[in-house]
N, CA, C and O atoms as a CHARMM CRD file, in Angstrom:
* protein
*
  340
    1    1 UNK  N    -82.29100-106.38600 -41.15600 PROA 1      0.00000
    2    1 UNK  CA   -82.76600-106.62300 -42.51500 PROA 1      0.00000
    3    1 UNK  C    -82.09900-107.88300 -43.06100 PROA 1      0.00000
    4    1 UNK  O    -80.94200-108.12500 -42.71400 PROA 1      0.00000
    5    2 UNK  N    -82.66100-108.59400 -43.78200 PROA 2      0.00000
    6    2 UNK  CA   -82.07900-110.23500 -44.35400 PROA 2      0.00000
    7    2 UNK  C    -81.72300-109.71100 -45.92500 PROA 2      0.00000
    8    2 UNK  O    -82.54500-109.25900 -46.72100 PROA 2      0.00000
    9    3 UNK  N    -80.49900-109.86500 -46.11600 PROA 3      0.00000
   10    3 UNK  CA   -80.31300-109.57300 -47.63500 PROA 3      0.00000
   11    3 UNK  C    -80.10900-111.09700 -48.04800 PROA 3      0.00000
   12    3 UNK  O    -80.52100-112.08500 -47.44100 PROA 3      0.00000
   13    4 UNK  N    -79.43100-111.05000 -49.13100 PROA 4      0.00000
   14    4 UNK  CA   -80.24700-111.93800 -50.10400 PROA 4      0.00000
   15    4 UNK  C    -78.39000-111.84000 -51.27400 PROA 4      0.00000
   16    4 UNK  O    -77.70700-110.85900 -51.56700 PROA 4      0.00000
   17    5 UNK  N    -78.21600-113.27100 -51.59200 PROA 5      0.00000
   18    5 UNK  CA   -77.67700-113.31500 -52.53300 PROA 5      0.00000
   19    5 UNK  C    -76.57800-114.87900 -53.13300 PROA 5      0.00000
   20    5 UNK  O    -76.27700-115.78700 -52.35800 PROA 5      0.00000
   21    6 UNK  N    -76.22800-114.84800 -54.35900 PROA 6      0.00000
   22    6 UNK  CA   -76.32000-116.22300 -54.94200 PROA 6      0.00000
   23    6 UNK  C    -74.75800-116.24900 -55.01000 PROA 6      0.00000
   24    6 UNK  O    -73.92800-115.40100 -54.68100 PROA 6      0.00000
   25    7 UNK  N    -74.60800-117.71200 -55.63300 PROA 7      0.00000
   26    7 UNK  CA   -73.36600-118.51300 -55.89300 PROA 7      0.00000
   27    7 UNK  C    -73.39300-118.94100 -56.85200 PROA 7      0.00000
   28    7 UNK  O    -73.89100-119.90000 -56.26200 PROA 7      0.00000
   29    8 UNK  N    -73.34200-119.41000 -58.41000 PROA 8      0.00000
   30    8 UNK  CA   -73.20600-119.97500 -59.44100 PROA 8      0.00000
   31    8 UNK  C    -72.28200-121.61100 -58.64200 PROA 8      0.00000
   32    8 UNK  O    -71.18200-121.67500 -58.09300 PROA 8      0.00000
   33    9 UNK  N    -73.41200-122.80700 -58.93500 PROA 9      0.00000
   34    9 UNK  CA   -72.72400-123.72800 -58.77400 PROA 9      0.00000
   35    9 UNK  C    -72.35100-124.50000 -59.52300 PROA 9      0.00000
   36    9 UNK  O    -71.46900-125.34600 -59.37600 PROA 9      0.00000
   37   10 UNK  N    -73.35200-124.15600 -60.88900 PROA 10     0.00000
   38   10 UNK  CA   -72.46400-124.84400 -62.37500 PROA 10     0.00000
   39   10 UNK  C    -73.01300-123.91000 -63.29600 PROA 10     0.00000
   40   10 UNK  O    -73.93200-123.12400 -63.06400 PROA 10     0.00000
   41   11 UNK  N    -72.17200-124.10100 -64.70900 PROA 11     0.00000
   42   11 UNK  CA   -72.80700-123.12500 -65.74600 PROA 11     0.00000
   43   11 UNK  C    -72.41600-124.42100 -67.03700 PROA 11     0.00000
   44   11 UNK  O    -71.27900-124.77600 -67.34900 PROA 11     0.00000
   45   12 UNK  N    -73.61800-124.90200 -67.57100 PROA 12     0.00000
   46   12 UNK  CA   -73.18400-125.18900 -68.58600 PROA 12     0.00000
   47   12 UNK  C    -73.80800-124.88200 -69.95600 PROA 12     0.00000
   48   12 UNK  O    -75.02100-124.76000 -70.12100 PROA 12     0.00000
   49   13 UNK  N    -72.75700-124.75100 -71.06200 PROA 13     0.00000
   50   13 UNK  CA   -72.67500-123.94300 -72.51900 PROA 13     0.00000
   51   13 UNK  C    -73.08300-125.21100 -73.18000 PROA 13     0.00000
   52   13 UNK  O    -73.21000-126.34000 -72.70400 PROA 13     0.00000
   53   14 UNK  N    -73.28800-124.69100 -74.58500 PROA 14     0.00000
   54   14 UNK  CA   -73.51100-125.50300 -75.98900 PROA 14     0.00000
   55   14 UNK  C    -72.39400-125.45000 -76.70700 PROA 14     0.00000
   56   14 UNK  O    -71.50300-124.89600 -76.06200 PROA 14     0.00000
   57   15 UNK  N    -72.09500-125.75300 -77.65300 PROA 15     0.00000
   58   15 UNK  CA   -71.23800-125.98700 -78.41300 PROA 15     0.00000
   59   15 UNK  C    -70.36100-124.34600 -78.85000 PROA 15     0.00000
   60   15 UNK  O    -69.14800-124.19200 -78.99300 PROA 15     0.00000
   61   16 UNK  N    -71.34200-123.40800 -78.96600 PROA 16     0.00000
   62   16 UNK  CA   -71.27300-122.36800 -79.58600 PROA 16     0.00000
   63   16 UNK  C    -70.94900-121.12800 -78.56400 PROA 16     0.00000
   64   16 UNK  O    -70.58200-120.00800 -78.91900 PROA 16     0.00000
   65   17 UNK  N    -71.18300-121.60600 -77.11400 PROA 17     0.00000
   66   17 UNK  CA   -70.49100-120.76200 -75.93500 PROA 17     0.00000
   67   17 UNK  C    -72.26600-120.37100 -75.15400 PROA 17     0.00000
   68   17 UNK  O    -72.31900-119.80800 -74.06000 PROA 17     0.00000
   69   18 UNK  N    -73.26300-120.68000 -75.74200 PROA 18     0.00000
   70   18 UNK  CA   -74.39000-120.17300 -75.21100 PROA 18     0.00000
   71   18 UNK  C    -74.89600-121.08000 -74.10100 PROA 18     0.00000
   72   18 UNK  O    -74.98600-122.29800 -74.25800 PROA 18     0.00000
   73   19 UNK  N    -75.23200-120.43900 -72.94600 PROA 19     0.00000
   74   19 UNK  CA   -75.87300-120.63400 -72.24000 PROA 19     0.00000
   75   19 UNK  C    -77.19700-121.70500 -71.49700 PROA 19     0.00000
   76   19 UNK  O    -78.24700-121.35700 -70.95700 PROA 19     0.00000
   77   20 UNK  N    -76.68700-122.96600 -71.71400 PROA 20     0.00000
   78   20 UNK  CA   -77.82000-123.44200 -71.75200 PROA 20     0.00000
   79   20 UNK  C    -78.55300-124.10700 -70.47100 PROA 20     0.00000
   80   20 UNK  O    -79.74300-124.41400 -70.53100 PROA 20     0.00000
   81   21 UNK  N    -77.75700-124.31700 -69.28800 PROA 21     0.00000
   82   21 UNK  CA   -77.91300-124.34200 -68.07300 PROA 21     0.00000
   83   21 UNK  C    -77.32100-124.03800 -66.90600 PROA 21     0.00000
   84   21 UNK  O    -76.18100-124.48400 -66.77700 PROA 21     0.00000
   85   22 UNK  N    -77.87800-123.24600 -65.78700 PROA 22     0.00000
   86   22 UNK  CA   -76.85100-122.76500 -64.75800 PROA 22     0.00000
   87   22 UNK  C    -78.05600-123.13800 -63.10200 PROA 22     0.00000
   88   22 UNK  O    -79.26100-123.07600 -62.85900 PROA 22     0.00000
   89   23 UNK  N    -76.64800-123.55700 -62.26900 PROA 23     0.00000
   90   23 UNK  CA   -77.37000-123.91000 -61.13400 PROA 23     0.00000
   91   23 UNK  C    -76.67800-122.56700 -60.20400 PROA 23     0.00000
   92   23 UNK  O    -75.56200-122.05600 -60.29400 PROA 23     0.00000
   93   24 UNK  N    -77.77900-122.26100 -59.33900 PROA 24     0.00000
   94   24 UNK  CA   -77.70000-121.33100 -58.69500 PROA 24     0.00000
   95   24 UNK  C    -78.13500-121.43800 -56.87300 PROA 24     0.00000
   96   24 UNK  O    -79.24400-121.73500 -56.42800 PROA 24     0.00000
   97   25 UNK  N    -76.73400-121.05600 -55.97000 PROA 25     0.00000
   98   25 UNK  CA   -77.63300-121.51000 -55.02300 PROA 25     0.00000
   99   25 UNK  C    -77.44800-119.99300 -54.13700 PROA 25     0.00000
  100   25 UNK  O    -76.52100-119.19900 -53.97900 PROA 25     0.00000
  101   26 UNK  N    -78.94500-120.09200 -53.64900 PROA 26     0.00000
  102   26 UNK  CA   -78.81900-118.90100 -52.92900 PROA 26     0.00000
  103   26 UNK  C    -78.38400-118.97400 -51.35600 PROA 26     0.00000
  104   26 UNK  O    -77.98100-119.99000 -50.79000 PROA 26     0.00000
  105   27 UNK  N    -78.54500-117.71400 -50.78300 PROA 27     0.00000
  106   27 UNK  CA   -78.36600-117.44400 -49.77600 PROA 27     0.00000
  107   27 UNK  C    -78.72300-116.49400 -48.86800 PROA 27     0.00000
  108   27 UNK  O    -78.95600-115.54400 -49.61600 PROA 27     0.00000
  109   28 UNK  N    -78.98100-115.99700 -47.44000 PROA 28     0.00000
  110   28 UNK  CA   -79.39800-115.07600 -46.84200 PROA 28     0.00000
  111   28 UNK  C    -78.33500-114.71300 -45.72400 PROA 28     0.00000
  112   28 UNK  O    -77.70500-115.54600 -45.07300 PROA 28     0.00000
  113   29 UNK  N    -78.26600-113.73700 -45.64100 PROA 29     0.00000
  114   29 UNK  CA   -77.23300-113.05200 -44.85600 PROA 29     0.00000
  115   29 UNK  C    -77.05500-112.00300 -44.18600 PROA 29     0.00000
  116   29 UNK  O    -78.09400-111.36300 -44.35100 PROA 29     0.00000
  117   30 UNK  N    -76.50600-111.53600 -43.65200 PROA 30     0.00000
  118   30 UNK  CA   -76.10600-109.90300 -42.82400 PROA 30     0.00000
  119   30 UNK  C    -74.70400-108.97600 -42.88300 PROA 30     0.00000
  120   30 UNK  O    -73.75400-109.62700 -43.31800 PROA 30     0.00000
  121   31 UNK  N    -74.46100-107.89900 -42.61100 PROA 31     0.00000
  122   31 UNK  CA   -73.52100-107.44900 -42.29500 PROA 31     0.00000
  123   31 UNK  C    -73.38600-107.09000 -41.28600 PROA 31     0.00000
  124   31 UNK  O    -74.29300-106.64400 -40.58400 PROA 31     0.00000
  125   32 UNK  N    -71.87700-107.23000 -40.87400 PROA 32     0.00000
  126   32 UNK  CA   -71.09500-107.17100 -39.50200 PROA 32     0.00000
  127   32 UNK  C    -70.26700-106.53700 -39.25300 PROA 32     0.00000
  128   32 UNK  O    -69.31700-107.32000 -39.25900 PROA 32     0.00000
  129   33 UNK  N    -69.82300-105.39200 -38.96400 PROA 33     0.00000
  130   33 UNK  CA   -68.62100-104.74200 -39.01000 PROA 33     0.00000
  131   33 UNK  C    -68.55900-104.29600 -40.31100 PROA 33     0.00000
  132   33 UNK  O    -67.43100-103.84800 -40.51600 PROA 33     0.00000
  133   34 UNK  N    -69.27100-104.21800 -41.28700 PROA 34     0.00000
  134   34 UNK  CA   -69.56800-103.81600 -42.46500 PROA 34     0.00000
  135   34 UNK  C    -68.57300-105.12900 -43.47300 PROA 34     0.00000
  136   34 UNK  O    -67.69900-104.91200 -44.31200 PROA 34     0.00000
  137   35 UNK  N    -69.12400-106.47100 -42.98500 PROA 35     0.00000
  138   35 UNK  CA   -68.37700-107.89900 -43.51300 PROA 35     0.00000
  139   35 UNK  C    -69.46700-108.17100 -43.63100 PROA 35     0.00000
  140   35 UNK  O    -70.21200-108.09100 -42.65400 PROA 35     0.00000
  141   36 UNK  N    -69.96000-108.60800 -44.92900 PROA 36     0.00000
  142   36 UNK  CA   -70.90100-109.67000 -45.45600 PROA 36     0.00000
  143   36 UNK  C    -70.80800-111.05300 -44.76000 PROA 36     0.00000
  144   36 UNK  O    -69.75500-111.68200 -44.66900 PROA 36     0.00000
  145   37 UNK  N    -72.08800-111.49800 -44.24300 PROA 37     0.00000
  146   37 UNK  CA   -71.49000-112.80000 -43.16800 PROA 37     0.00000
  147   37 UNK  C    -73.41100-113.47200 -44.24400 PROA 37     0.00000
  148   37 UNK  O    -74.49500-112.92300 -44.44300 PROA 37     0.00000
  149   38 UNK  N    -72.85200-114.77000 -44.58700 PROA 38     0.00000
  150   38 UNK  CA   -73.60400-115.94400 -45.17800 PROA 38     0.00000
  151   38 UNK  C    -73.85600-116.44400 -43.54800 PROA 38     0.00000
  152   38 UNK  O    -73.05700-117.01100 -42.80300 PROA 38     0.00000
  153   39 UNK  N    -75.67200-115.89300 -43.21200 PROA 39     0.00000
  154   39 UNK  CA   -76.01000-117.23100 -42.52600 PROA 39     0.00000
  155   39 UNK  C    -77.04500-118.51000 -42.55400 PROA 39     0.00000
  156   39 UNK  O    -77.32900-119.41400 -41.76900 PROA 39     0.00000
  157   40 UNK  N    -77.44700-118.12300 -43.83300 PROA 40     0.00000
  158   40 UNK  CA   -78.72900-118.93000 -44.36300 PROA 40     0.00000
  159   40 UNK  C    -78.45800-119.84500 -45.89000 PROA 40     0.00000
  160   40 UNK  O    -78.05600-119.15500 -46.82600 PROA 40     0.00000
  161   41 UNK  N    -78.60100-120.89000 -46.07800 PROA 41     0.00000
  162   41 UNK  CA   -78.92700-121.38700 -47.49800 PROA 41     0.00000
  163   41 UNK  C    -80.42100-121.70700 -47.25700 PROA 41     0.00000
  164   41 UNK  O    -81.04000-122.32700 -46.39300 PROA 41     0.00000
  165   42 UNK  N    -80.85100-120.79000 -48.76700 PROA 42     0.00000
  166   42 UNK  CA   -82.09500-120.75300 -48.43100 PROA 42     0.00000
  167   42 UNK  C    -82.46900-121.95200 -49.88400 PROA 42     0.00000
  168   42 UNK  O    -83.45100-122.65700 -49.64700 PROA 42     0.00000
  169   43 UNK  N    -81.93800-122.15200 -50.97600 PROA 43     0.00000
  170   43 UNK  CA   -82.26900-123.10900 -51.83700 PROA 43     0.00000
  171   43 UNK  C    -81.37800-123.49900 -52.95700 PROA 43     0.00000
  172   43 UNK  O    -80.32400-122.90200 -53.17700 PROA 43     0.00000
  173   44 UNK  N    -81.79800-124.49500 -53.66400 PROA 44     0.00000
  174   44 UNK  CA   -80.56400-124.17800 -54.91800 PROA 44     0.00000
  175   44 UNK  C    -81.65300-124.23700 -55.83100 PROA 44     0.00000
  176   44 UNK  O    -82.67600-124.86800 -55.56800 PROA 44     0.00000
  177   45 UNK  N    -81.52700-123.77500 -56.61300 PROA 45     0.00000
  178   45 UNK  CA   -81.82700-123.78200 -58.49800 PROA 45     0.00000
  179   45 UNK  C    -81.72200-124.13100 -59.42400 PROA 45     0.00000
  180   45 UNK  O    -80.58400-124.45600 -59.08700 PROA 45     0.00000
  181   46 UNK  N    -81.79800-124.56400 -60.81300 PROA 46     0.00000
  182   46 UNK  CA   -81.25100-125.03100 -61.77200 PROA 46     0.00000
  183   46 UNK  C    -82.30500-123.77600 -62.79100 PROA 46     0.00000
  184   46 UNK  O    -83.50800-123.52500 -62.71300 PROA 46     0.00000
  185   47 UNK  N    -81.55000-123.37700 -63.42400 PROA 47     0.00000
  186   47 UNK  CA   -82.20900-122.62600 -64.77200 PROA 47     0.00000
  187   47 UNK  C    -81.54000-122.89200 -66.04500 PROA 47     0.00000
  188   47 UNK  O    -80.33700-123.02700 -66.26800 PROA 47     0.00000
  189   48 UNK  N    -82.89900-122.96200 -67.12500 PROA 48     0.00000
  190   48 UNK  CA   -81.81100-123.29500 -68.31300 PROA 48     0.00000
  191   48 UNK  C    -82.69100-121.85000 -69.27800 PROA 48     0.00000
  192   48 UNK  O    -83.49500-120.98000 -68.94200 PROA 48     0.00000
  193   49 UNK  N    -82.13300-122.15000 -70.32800 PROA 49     0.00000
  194   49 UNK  CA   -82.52500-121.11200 -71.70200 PROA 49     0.00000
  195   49 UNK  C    -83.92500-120.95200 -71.86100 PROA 49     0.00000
  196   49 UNK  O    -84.42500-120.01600 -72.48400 PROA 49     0.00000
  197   50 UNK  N    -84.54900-121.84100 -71.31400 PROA 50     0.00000
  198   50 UNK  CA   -85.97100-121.76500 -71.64100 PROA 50     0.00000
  199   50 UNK  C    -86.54500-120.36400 -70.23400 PROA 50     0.00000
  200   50 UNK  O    -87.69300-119.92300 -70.28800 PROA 50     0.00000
  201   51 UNK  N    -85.77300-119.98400 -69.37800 PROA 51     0.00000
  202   51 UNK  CA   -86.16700-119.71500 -68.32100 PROA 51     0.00000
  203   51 UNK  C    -85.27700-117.78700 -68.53200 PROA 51     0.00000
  204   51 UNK  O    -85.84300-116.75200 -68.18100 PROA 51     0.00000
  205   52 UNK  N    -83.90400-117.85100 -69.15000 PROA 52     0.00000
  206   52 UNK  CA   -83.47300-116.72700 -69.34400 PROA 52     0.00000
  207   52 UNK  C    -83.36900-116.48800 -70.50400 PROA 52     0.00000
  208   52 UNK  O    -82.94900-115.36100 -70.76800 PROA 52     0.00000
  209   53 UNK  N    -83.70700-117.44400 -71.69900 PROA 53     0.00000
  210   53 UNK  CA   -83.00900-116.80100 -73.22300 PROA 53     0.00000
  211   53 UNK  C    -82.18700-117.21700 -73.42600 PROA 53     0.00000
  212   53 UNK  O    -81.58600-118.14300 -72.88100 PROA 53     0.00000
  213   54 UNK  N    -81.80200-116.12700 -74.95600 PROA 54     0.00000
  214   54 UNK  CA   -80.37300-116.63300 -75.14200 PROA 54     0.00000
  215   54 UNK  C    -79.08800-115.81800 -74.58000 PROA 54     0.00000
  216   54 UNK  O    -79.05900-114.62000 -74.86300 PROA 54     0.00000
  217   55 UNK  N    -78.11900-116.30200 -73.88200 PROA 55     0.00000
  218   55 UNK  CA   -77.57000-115.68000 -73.44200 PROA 55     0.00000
  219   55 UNK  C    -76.03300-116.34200 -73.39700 PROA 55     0.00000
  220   55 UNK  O    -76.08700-117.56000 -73.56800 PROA 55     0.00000
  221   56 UNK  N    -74.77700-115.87000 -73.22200 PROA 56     0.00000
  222   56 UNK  CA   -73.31400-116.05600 -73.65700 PROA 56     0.00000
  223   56 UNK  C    -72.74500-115.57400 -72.00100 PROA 56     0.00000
  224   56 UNK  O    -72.10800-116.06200 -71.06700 PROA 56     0.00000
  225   57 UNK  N    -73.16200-114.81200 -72.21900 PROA 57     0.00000
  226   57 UNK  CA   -71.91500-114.28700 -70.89500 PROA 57     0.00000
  227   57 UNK  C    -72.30200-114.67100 -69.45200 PROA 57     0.00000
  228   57 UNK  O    -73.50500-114.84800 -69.25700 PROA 57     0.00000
  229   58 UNK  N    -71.35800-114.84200 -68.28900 PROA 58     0.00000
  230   58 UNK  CA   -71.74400-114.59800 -67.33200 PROA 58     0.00000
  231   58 UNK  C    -72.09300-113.23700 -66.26700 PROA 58     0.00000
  232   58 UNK  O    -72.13500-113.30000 -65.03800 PROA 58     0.00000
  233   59 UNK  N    -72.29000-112.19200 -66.99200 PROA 59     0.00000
  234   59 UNK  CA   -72.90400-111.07700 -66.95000 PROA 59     0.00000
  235   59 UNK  C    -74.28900-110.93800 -66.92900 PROA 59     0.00000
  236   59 UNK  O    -74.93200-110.34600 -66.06200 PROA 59     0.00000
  237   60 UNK  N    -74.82900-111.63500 -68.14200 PROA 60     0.00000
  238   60 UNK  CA   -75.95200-111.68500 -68.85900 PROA 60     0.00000
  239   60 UNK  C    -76.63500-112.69400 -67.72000 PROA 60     0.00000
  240   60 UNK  O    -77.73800-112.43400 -67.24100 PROA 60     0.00000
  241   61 UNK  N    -76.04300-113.60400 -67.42400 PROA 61     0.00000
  242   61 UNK  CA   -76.65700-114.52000 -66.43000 PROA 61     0.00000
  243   61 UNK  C    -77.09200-113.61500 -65.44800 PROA 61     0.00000
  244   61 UNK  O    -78.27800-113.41700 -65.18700 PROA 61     0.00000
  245   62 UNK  N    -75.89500-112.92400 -64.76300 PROA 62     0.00000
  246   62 UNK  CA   -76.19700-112.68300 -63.61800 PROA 62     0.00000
  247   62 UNK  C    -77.04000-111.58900 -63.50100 PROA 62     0.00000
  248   62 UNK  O    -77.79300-111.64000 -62.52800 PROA 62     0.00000
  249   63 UNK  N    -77.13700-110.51000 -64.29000 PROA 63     0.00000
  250   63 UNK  CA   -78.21100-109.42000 -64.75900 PROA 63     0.00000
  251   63 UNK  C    -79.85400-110.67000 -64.70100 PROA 63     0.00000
  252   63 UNK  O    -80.88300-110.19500 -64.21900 PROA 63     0.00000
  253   64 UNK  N    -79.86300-111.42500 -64.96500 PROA 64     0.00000
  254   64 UNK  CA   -81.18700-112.12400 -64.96700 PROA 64     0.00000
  255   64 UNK  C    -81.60400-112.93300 -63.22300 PROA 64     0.00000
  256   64 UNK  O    -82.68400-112.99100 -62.63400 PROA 64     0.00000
  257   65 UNK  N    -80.26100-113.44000 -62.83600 PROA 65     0.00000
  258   65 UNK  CA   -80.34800-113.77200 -61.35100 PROA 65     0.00000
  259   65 UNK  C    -81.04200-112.42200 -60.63800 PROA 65     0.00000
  260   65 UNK  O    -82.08100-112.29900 -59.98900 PROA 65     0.00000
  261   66 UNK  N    -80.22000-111.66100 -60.96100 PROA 66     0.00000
  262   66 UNK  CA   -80.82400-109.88300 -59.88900 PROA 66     0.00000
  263   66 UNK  C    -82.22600-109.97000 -60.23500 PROA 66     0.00000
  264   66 UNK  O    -83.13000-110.16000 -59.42100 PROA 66     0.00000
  265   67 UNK  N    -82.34000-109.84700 -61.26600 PROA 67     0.00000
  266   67 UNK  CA   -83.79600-110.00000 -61.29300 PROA 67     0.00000
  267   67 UNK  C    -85.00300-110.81200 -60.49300 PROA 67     0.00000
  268   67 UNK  O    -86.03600-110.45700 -59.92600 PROA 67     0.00000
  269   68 UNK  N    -84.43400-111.91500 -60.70500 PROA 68     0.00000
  270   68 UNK  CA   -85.07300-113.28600 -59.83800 PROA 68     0.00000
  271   68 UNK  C    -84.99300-112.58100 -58.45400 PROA 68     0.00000
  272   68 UNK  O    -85.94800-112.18200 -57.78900 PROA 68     0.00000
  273   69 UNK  N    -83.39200-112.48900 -58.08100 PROA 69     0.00000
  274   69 UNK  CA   -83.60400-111.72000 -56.62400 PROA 69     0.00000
  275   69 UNK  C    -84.87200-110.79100 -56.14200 PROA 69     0.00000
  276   69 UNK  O    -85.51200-110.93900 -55.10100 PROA 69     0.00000
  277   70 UNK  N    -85.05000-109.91300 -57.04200 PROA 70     0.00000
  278   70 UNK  CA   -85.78700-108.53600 -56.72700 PROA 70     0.00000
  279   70 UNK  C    -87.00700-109.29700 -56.12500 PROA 70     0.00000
  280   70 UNK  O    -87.37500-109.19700 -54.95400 PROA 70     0.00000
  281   71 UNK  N    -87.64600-110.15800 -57.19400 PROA 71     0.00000
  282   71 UNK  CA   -88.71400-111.08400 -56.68800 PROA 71     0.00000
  283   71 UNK  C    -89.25300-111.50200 -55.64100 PROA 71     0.00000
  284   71 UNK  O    -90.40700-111.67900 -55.25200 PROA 71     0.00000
  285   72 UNK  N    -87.84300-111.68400 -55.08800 PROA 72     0.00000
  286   72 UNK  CA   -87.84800-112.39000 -53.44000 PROA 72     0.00000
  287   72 UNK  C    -88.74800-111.23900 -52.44700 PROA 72     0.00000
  288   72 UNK  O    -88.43400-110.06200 -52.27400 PROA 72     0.00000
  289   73 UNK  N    -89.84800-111.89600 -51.91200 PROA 73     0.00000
  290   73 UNK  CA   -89.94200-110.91500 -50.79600 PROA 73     0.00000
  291   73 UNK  C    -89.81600-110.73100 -49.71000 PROA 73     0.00000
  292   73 UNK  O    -90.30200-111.58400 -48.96700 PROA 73     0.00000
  293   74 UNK  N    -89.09600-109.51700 -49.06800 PROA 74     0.00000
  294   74 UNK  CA   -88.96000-109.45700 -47.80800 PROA 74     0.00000
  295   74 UNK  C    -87.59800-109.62000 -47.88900 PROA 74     0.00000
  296   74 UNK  O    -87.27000-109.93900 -46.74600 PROA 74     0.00000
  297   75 UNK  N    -86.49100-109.58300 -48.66700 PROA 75     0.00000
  298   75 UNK  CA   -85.04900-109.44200 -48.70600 PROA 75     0.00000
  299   75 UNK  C    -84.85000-108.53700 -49.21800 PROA 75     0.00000
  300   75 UNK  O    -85.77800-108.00800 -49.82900 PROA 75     0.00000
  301   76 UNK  N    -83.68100-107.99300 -49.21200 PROA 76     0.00000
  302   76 UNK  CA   -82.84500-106.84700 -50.01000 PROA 76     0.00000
  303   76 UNK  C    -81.33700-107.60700 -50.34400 PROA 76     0.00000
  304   76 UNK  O    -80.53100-108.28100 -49.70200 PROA 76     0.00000
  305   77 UNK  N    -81.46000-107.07500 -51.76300 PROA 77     0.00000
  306   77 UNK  CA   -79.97600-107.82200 -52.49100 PROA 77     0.00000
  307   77 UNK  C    -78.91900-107.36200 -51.83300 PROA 77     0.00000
  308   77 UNK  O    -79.11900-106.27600 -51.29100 PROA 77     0.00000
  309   78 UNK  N    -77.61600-107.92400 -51.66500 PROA 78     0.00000
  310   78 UNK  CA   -76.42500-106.98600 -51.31900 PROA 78     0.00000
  311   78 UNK  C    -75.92900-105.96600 -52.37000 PROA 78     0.00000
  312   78 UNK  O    -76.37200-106.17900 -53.49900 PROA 78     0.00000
  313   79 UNK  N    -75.17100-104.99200 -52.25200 PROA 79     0.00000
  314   79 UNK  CA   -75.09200-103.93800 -53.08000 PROA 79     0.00000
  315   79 UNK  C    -74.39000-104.38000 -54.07200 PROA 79     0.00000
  316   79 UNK  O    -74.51300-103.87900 -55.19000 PROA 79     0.00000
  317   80 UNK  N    -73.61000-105.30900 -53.84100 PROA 80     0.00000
  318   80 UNK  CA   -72.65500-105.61200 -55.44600 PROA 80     0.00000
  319   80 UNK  C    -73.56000-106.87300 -56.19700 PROA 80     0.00000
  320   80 UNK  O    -73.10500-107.71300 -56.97300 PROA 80     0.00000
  321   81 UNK  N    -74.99600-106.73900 -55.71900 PROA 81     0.00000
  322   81 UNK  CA   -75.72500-107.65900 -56.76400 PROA 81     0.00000
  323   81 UNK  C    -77.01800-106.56800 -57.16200 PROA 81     0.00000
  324   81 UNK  O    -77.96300-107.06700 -57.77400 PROA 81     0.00000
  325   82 UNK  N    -77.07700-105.09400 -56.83000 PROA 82     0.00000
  326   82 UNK  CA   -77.96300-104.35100 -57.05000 PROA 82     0.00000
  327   82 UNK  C    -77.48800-103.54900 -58.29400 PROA 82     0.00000
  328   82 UNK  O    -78.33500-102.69600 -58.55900 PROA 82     0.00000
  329   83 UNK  N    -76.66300-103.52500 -58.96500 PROA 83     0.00000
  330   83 UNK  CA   -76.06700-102.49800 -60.66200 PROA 83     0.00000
  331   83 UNK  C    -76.42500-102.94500 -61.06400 PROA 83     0.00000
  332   83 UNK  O    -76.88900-102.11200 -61.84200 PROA 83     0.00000
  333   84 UNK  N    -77.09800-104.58800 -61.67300 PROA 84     0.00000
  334   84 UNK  CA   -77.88200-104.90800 -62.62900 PROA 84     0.00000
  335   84 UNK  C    -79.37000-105.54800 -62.54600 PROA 84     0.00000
  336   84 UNK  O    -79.91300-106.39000 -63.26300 PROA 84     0.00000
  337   85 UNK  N    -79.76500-104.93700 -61.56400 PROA 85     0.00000
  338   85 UNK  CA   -81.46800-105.52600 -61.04800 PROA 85     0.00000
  339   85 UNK  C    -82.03700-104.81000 -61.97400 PROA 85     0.00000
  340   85 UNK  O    -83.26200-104.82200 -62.09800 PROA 85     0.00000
């Protein structure tokens, strides 16, 4: 099975702490011995506010990445990116 999952490669705020652009690069991968092993970059991203809202935290981001993930077809997220899909 090919799971699926990201890296935050920048996050940048507004004045006020909000959210206004984040680059995201993904990845595809396996487990090994029950070790998460990265063997794919599959793209990078750029999303801004117009694409998630308004949003402050990097929580909030990443609750919206899972999402994007789910999208993907034919992957499955890794489990510590599946609590907020």
């Amino acid at each position: 099975m090919n799971f699926k999952d990201y890296k935050f490669w920048f996050i940048r705020r507004d004045n006020d702490g909000f959210i206004i652009e984040a680059a995201v690069r993904f990845y595809e991968g396996k487990y090994k011995d029950k070790v998460y092993i990265r063997t794919k970059k599959l793209d990078t991203k750029i999303y801004t506010d117009k694409d998630f809202g308004l949003i402050k935290t990097d929580d909030e981001l990443r609750k919206f990445l899972n999402q994007q993930l789910a999208k993907i077809k034919g992957r499955e997220a890794i489990p510590e990116q599946k609590w907020q899909a």
